[in-house]
C-alpha positions in Angstrom: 15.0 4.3 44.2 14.0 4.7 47.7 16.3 7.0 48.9 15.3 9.1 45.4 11.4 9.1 46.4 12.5 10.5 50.3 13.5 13.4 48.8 11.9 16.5 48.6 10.9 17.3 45.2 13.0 20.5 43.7 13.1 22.9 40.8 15.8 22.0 38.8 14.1 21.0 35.6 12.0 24.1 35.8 15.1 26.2 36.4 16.6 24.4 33.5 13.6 25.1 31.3 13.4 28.6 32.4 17.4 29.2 31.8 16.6 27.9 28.4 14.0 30.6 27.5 11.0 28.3 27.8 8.6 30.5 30.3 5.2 28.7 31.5 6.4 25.2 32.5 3.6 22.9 33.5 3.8 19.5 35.4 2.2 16.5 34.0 1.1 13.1 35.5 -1.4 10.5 35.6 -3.2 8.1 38.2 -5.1 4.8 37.8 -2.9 2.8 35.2 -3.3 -0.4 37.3 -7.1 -0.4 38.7 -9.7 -2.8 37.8 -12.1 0.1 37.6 -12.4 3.4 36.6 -10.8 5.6 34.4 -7.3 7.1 34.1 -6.7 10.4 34.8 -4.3 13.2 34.2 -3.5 16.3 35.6 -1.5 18.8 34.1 0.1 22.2 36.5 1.8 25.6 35.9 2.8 27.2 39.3 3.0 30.9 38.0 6.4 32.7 39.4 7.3 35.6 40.9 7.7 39.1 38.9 11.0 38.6 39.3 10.9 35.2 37.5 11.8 33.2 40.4 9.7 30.3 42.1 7.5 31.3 44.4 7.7 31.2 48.4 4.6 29.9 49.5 4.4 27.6 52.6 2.1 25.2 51.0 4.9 25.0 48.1 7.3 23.5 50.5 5.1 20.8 51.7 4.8 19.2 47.9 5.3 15.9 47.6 4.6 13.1 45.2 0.8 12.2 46.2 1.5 8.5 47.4 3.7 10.1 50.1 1.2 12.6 51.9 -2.4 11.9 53.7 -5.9 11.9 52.1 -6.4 15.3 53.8 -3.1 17.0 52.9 -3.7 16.1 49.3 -6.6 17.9 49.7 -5.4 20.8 51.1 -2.7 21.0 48.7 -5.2 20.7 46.0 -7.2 23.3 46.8 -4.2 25.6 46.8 -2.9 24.2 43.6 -6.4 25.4 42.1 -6.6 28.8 43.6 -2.9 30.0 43.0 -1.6 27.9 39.6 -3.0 27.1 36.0 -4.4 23.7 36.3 -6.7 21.2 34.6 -7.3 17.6 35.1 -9.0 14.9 32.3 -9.8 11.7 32.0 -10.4 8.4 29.8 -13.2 6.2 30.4 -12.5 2.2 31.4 -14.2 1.9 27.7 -11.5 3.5 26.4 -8.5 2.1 28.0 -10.0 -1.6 26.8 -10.0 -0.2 22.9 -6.8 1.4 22.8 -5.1 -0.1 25.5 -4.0 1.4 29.0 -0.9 3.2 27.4 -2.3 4.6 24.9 -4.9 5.5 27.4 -3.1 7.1 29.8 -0.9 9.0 26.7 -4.3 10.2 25.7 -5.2 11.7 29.5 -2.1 13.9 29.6 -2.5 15.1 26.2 -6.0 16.2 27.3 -4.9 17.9 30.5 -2.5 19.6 28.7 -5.0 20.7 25.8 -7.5 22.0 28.8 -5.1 24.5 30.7 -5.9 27.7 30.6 -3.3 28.9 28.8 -0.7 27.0 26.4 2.5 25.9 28.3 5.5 26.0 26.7 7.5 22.9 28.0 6.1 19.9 30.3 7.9 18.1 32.0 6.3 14.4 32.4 6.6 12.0 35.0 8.0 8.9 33.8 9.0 8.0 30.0 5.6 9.1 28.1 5.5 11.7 25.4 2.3 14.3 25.1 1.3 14.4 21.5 1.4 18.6 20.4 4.8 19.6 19.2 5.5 21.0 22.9 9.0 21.3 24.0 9.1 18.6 26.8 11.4 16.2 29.2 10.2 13.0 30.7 11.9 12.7 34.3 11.6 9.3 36.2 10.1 9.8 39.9 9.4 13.1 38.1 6.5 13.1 41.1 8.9 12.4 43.6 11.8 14.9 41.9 10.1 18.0 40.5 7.5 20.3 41.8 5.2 20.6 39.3 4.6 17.2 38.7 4.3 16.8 42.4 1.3 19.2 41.9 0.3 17.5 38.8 0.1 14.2 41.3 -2.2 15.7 43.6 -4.5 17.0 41.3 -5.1 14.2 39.4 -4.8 11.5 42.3 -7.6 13.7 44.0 -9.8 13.8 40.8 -9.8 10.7 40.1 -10.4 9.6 44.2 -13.8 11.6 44.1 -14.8 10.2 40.8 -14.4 6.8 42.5 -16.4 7.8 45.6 -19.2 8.9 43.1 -19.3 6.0 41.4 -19.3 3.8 44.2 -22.7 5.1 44.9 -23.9 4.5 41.7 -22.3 1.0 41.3 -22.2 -0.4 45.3 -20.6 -3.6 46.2 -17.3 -3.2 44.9 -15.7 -1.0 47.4 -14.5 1.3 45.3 -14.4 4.5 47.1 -12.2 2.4 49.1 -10.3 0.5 47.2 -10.4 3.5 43.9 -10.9 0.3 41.9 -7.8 -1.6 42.8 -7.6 -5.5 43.1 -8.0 -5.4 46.3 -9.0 -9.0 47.8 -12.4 -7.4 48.0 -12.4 -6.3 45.2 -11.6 -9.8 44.1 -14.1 -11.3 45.6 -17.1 -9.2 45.0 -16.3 -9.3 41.3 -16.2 -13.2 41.7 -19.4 -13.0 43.3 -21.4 -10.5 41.7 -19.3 -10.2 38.1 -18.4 -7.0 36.4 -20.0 -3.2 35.4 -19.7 -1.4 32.6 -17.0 0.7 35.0 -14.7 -2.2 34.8 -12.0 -3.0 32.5 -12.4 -6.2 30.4 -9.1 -5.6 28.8 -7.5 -6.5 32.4 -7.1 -10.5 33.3 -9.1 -10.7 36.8 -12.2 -8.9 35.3 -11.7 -11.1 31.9 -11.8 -14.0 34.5 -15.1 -12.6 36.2 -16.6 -12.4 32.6 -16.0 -16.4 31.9 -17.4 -17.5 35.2 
């Protein structure tokens, strides 16, 4: 599995969508399955080819990577790019949410929303791990998908640099908690401040250390 995530990620599901007749491919995945805090969020990618119906060239296509593997500010920079040269769109589900349906569901629920808000209607996805976007879409789920496949390594950036600023804006509005640092992981900070100060209405009471911070 290591070895798998060194690698850079490719275009052979694309290719194999694009052999298959299937023309606008888009990449989905989600962030923030395992945080305290916050909400999930999805992002969902087409990277547009060339007129002659190959990938495209770009440098800044080379250097995609599954977003754990790169630097705050080359996620950034890749994002940017992702947003001026691709179809794109990002959504999310509120931490009030996840504790009523349940962080699957949740996170199910955030792609299928991506996918609703790009511009135009893909027609495949390929999705990183084993989840299945509601829609009738043509689709393949690819494991390390982030790690393996462009698109979804775009679909990681996006929606891993979302969902970072909406975690730095609501650290501001809910301070104490660290979040723009920790992006509402359980963090022994994090621990300890909700020990101390007990939960917001940005944490999820469906997850055991903030159930625990409710009973003190």
């Amino acid at each position: 599995m290591e070895g798998q995530r060194s690698l850079r990620p490719g275009w052979a599901v694309e290719r194999s969508f694009w052999r298959a007749g299937f023309g606008a491919v888009a990449g989905v995945d989600e962030v923030g399955r395992g945080p305290l805090a916050g909400p999930v969020v999805a992002a969902a990618v087409i990277i547009p080819r060339t007129p002659s119906g190959e990938p495209p060239r770009a440098r800044w296509i080379s250097l995609l990577r599954d977003s754990k593997q790169l630097t705050e500010a080359q996620r950034e920079m890749l994002a940017e790019r992702i947003r001026a040269e691709c179809q794109w769109a990002d959504a999310g589900v509120s931490p009030q949410v996840v504790d009523q349906i349940n962080i699957l569901r949740a996170s199910r629920l955030a792609m299928r929303r991506a996918v609703d808000a790009l511009p135009a209607r893909p027609d495949a996805l390929i999705i990183d791990g084993r989840e299945v976007v509601e829609g009738g879409l043509e689709q393949r789920c690819v494991i390390d998908g982030d790690a393996l496949c462009i698109s979804v390594a775009a679909a990681s950036i996006i929606a891993k640099v979302a969902r970072d600023s909406m975690m730095r804006d609501l650290d501001a509005l809910f301070p104490g908690y660290g979040l723009a640092e920790n992006k509402g992981y359980a963090t022994p900070e994090h621990l300890a401040a909700l020990a101390m100060s007990g939960y917001s209405s940005i944490h999820r009471l469906s997850f055991a250390p903030v159930r625990q911070a409710v009973r003190r």
